[in-house]
C-alpha positions in Angstrom: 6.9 -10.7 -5.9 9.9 -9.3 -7.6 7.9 -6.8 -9.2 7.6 -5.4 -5.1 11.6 -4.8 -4.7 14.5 -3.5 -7.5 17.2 -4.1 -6.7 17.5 -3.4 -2.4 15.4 -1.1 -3.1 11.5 -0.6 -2.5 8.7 1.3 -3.2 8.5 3.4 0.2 4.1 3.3 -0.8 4.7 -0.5 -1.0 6.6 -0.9 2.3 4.0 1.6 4.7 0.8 -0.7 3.2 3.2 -4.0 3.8 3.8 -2.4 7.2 0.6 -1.4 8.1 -1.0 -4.9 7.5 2.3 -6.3 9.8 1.5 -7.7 12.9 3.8 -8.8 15.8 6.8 -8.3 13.3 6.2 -10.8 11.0 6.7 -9.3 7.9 6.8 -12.2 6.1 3.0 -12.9 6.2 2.5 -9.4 6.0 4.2 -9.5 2.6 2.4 -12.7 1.6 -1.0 -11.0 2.0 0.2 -7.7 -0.1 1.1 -10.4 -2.6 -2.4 -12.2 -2.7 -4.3 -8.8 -2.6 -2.7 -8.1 -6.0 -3.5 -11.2 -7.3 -7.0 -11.4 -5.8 -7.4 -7.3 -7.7 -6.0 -9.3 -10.8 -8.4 -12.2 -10.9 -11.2 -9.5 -10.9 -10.4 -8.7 -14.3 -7.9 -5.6 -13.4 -4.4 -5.4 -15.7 -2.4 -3.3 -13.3 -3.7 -3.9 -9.4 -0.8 -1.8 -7.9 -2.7 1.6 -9.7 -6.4 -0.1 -8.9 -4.8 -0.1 -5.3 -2.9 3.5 -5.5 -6.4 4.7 -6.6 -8.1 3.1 -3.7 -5.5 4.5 -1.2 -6.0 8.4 -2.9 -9.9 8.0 -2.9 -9.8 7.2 1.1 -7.7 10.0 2.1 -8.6 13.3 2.9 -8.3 15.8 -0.2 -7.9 18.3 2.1 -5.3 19.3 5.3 -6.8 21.3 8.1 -3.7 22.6 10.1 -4.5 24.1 13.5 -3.3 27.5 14.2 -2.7 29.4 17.8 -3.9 33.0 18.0 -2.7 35.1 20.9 
């Protein structure tokens, strides 16, 4: 896990996924099961599982923002 956190510092991507997989404010767990999801995209045979997961994250969102806009 210190790879996760420099210093008091984290990475902000790092801390929405770690707080999106939090439930009932335990952020403890939620931060053990970040940690075994990098290590279960490592035992797959992946070097680096924080760009396999980056990758994942940017191939799920939408590639393009539709903004709504009032006429009248």
């Amino acid at each position: 896990m210190s790879k996760l956190v420099v210093g008091n510092m984290a990475n902000p991507k790092i801390e929405k996924i770690i707080n999106y997989i939090m439930k009932n404010g335990k952020k403890s767990v939620a931060k053990r099961i970040y940690h075994d999801m990098l290590q279960e995209i490592k035992s797959n045979g992946h070097m680096n599982p924080e760009i396999v997961l980056e990758t994942a994250i940017e191939n799920a969102s939408p590639s393009l923002m539709i903004k709504s806009k009032r006429m009248g």
